[in-house]
N, C-alpha and C positions, 0 to 999 in steps of 0.2 A: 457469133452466138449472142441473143439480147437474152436479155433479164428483164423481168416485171416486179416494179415494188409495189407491195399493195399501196391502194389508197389510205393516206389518213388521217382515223376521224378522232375530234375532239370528242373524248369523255369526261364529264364533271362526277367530279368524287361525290360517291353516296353519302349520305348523313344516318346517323341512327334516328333512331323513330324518338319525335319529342324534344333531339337535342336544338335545334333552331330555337323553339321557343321557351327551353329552359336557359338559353345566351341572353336571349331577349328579356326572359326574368331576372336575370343575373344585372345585365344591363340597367335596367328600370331600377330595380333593387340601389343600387351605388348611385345611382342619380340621385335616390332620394336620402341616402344617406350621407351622399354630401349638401344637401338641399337642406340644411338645419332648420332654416326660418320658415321653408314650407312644415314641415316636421314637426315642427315644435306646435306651430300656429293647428298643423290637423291634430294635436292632441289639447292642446291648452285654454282651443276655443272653445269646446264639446265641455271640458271640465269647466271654463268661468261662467256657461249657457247653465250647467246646474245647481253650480252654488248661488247662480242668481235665481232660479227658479226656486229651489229650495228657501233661501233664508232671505230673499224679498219679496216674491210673490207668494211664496209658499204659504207665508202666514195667513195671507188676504183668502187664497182659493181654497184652503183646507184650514181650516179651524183645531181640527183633531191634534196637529202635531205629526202625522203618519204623509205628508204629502209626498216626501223622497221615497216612499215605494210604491208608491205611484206613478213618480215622474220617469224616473232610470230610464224603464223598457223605452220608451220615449225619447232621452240622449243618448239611448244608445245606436237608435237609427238616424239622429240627427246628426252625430258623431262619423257615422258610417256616410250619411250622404256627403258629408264637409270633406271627407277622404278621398271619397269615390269621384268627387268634380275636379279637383287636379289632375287626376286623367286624361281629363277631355284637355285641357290646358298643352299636358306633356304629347297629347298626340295629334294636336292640331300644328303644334310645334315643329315634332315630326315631318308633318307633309307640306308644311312650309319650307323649313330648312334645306337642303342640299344632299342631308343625310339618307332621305332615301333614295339620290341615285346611286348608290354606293351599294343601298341594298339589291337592289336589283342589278347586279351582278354577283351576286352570291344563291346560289342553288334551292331557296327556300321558298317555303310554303309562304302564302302573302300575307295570311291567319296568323302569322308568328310573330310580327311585329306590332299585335293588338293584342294577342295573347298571352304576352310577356307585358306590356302593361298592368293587363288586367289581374295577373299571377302578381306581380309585386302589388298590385293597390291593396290586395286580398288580403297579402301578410301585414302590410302596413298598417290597415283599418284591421285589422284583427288584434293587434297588437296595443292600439290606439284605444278599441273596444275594454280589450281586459285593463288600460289603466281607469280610464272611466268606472270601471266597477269597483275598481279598489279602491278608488276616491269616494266613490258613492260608500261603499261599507265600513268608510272610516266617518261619514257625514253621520249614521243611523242609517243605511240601509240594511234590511234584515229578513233576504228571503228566505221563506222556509221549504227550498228546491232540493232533492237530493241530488245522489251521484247521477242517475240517468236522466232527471230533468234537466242537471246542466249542463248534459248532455245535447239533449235538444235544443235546449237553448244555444248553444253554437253551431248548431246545424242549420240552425233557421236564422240565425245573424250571419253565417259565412252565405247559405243562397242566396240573401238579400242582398249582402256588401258584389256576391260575385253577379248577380241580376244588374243593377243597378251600376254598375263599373264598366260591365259591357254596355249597358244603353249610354254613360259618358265618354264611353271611346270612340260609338258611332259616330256620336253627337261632335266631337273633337275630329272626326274624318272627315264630317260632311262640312262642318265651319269653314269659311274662308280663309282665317288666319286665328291666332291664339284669344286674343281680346273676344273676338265674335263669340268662340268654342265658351270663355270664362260667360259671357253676357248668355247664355242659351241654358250652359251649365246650371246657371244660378235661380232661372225661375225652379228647376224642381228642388232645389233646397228647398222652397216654401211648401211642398206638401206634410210633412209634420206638422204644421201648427195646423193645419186644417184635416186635424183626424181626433181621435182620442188621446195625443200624445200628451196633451197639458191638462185638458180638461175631458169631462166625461161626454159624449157625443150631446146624449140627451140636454144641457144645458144650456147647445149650441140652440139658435132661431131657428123656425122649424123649414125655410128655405135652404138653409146653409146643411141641419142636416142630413139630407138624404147623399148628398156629394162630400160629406164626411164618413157617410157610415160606409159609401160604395166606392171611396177609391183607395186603391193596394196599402199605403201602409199601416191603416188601421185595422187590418185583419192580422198582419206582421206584429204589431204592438201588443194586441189581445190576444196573441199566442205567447210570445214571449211570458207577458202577464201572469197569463192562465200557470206557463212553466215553474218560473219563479216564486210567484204569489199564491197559488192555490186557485184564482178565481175562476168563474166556470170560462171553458174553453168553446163549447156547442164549437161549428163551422168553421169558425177561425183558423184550424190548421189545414184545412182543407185548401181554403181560398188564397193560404199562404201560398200553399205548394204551387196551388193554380196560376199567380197573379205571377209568382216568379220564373214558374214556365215559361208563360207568355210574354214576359218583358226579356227573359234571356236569349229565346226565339227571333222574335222580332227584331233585337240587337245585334244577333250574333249574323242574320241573314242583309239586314240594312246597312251595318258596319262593312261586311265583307263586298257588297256589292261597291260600297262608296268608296274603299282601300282601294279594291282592283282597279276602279275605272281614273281615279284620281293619278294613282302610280303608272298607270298605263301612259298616260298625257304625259308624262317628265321626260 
């Protein structure tokens, strides 16, 4: 008499929907909170960029006395960009290190370990966001926003911080090595000084500004603005929503192609 044993086959254990990259948030998350000096520096720099716009420039560019409510909506997308570029840093990191052959023998989605970056940079720079303002409201800043304008208001800093965090992860995928990702990283910090962020568009040269009025974060500023401050809004929240589609898009689609093909080679 024979006996047949079935064949058998390897099953890898299901994960619940979302837990991969709530690990990967978790993960990101304790990095950065053992990362003190990075930490400290994405909050400390956003705050010493205001007090010096405020009480040394301030005097020279506004005459009135009212320049720090002017300037905020402005550090606070500059604060968010300073956040959102150690990203690119922590995940160029990533696919240099050894660490992700480890990941790929684990069951997950490839999304997960950019997605948990970009989940911690979010809390971080959010976080980083609200001391900024409380510095600013201890300087004279004094919007006159209610309950659902400050509402919007963090609606339109959290798209922007999460827009922008994913185009610095791509950016951090597609780098050669960490240095490269910080060097690529760092030309887009200079889009805030060439928008509305310090000064009014109109006072810029009139070559410089059509490429102040027409790139993204100055329509992001003049909403904030318009939220906070009262001033008129026209378009601006439109082109917010618009600008941040399309950089998250674009991000979300360039990063994952660059992840898969990168990880696939190891």
């Amino acid at each position: 008499m024979t006996t047949t044993t079935p064949p058998l086959t390897a099953t890898r254990p299901r994960l619940a929907p979302l837990a991969p990259e709530l690990a990967f948030a978790r993960r990101s998350v304790l990095r950065s909170v053992r990362n003190t000096e990075a930490l400290l520096m994405a909050v400390v720099l956003p705050v010493m960029l205001m007090l010096l716009f405020v009480y040394v420039f301030g005097g020279a560019i506004d005459r009135g006395g009212d320049y720090v409510d002017y300037v905020v909506p402005g550090i606070i997308l500059l604060c968010a960009g300073y956040g959102a570029a150690s990203t690119a840093v922590d995940v160029a990191d990533d696919m240099q290190s050894g660490v992700m052959d480890r990941f790929r023998t684990i069951p997950i989605r490839s999304s997960a370990v950019l997605t948990g970056h970009v989940v911690a940079s979010l809390l971080r720079n959010l976080l980083a966001s609200a001391i900024v303002v409380g510095v600013a409201l201890l300087v004279g800043f004094r919007p006159d926003a209610g309950p659902l304008e400050w509402l919007g208001t963090l609606g339109v800093v959290a798209l922007w911080i999460l827009a922008i965090t994913y185009l610095f992860a791509a950016i951090g995928a597609a780098a050669p090595n960490a240095e490269a990702a910080n060097g690529f990283g760092f030309i887009l910090l200079f889009l805030p000084y060439l928008s509305s962020a310090f000064v009014p568009v109109d006072t810029m040269p009139e070559w410089l500004r059509g490429a102040a009025e027409h790139q993204p974060i100055t329509p992001v500023i003049e909403t904030i603005r318009g939220l906070l401050m009262g001033t008129e809004l026209g378009a601006a929240p439109l082109l917010t929503v618009g600008w941040c589609t399309l950089i998250l898009v674009v991000a979300l689609v360039w990063g994952g192609w660059v992840f898969r093909r990168k990880a696939a080679r190891r």
